[in-house]
N, C-alpha and C positions, 0 to 999 in steps of 0.2 A: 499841670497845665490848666489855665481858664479861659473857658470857651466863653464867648459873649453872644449874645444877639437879642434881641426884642419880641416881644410878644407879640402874635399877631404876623400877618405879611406887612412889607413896605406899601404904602400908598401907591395906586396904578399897576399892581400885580396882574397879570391878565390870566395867571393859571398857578395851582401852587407852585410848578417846577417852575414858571419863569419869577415866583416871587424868593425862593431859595438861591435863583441866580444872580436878584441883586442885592441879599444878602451878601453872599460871600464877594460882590464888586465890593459894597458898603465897607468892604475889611472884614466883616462878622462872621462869627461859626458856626452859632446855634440859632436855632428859633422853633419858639415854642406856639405849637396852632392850636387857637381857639376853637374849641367846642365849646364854648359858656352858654348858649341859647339856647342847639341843639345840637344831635350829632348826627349831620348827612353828610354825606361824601359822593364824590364819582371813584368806581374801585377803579380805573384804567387811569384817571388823572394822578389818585393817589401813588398808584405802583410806578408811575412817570417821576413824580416826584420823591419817593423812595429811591429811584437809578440814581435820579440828579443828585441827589443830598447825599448820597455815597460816595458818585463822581467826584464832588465837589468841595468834601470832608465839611458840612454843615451836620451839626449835631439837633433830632429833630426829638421834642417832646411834646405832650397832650395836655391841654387841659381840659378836668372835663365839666357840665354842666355847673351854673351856682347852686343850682335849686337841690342840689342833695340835701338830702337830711337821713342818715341812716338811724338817728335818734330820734325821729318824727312820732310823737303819741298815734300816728296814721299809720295801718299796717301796711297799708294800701302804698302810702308814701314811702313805707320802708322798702316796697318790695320793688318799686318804681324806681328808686334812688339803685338800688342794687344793680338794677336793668342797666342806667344809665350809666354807672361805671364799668359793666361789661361792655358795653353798644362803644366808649371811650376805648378802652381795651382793644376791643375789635378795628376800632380805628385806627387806633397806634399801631397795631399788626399790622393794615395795610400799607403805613406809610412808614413803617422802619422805627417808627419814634419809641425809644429807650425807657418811659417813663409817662406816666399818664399821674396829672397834681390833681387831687381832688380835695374840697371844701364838705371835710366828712358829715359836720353834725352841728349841733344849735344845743345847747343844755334845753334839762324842761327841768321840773320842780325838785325831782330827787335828786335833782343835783352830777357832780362831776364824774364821780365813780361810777354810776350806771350810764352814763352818757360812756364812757371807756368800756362799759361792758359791752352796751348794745353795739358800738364801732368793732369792738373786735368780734362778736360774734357773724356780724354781715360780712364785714373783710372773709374771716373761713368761708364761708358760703362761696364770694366771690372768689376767692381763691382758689377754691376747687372747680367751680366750672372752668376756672379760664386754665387751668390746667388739663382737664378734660378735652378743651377745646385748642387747645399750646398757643395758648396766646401768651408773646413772651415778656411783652413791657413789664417794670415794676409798678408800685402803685405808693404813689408820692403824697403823704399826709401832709398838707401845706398848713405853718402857723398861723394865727388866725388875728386878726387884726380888733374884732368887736369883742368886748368881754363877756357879753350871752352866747359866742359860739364857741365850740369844742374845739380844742385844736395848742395847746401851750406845749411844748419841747418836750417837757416829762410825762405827758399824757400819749403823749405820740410814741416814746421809746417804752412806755407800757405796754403798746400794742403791740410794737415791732418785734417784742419779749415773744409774745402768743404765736402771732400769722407772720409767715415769710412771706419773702415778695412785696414788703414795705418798707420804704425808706422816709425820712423827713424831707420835705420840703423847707428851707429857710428861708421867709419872707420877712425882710429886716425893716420895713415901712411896718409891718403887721407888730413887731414886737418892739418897735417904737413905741407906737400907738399905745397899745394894749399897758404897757409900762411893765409888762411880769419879767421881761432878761435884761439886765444890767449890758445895754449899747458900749458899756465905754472898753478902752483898752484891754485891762485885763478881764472883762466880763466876758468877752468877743474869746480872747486865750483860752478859758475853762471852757466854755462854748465850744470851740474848734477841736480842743482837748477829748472833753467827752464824747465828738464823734467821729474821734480817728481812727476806727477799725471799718468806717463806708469809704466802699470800692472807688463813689462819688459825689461830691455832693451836688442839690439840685437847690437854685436859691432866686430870690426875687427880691431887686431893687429898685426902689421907685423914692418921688417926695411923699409926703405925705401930711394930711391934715387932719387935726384927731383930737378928740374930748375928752371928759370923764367917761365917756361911757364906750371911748375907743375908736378905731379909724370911724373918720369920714368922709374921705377919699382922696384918689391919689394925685398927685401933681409931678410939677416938672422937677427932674432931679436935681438937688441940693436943696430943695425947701422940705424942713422939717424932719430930715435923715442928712448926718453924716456919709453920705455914702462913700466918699474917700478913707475916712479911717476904718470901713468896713471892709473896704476892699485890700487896705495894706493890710489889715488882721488877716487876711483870706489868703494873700500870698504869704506871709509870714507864715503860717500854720500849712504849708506845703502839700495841702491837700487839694487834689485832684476835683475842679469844680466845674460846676455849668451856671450862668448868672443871667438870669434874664431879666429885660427893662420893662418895666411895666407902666412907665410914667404916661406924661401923656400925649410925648413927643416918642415914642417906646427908640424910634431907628434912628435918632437924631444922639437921644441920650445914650445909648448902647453905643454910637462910634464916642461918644464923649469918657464912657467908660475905658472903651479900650485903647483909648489913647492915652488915659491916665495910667494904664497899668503897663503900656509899650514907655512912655516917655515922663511920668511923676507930672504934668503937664496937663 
């Protein structure tokens, strides 16, 4: 099954449960709420919205701040970024959501393998408090679209090697961009291949516009990604997905989504 939906609420939301409500009018299943700034919540609006989006079978994920850096030369930054993917965590407990995507890390000079050390080391950290504390979300390494940040498919299943309670994040604008996974047909096959022992997948599609030096940001969907033979790769490959629209029409594009995978249309 692929659950659709858009990042973000719809336009004119007056509270999250009434923005999950025109979600699922929209057609949509999922949707994923923005913490990129910061992470407040009301706990009573949240657990409202939690009933809804169970009521309602809306599938609800987190994302959480940009400004992580758990590879920050700062230790200060390191300890702050770790805060911020708990404080995400904590959120996602309150509101049911499955998964919290975070934007783990940035390289600095030593390059790629210490930047995978220093990620797996804070994930343990984090790991254990939010065990401590049973918070149950997983914690979704999303690929990464610039070539100075951390985050390529093989570096990410390095981690997931080490700390449990990590899955990939597939963001297919991001490895457009980036140019490091082979988008075409059979690249997409080995791709889906290699991660067909996850329970689920969590993925992000958008347009996208992008340099030598990697995304430069996202647009409206069909510029600059294939998104349709991404999506027939994704049923094709029978595994169990959640797809969210990041472009920059998110709830517009998400029903255009799903109506290509209900109708080839």
């Amino acid at each position: 099954m692929i659950r659709i939906g858009p990042a973000g609420y719809p336009e004119g939301s007056r509270s999250p449960a009434d923005g999950i409500r025109r979600i699922r009018r929209a057609g949509l299943d999922a949707l994923e709420l923005q913490f990129v700034r910061n992470v407040q919540f009301n706990l009573q609006k949240a657990e409202e919205a939690r009933s809804v989006a169970k009521e309602m079978d809306v599938l609800l994920s987190a994302h959480a701040p940009y400004y992580i850096n758990l590879n920050s030369p700062s230790a200060d930054t390191r300890e702050k970024s770790e805060e911020w993917v708990l404080r995400t965590l904590r959120a996602a407990q309150a509101y049911g959501a499955w998964i919290v995507v975070v934007h783990a890390a940035v390289y600095d000079n030593e390059g790629p393998a210490k930047a995978t050390a220093s990620v797996i080391s804070a994930l343990e950290r984090v790991r254990k408090r939010a065990e401590e504390e049973r918070l149950g979300a997983v914690i979704g390494l999303e690929t990464m679209g610039r070539r100075s940040a951390w985050g390529t498919v093989p570096e990410i299943l390095t981690v997931m090697e080490k700390v449990g309670g990590v899955i990939p994040v597939l963001d297919f604008a991001h490895m457009q961009a980036r140019g490091l996974a082979p988008l075409g047909e059979e690249g997409l096959r080995k791709l889906f291949a290699s991660l067909s022992g996850q329970e689920r997948l969590h993925c992000h599609i958008s347009g996208i516009e992008f340099s030598e030096a990697g995304e430069r940001r996202h647009l409206r969907l069909g510029e600059g990604l294939d998104h349709r033979m991404v999506l027939s790769s994704l049923v094709e490959s029978a595994l169990p997905a959640t797809v969210i629209c990041e472009s920059t029409a998110p709830l517009e594009d998400a029903q255009s989504m799903r109506r290509f995978l209900d109708t080839g249309i």
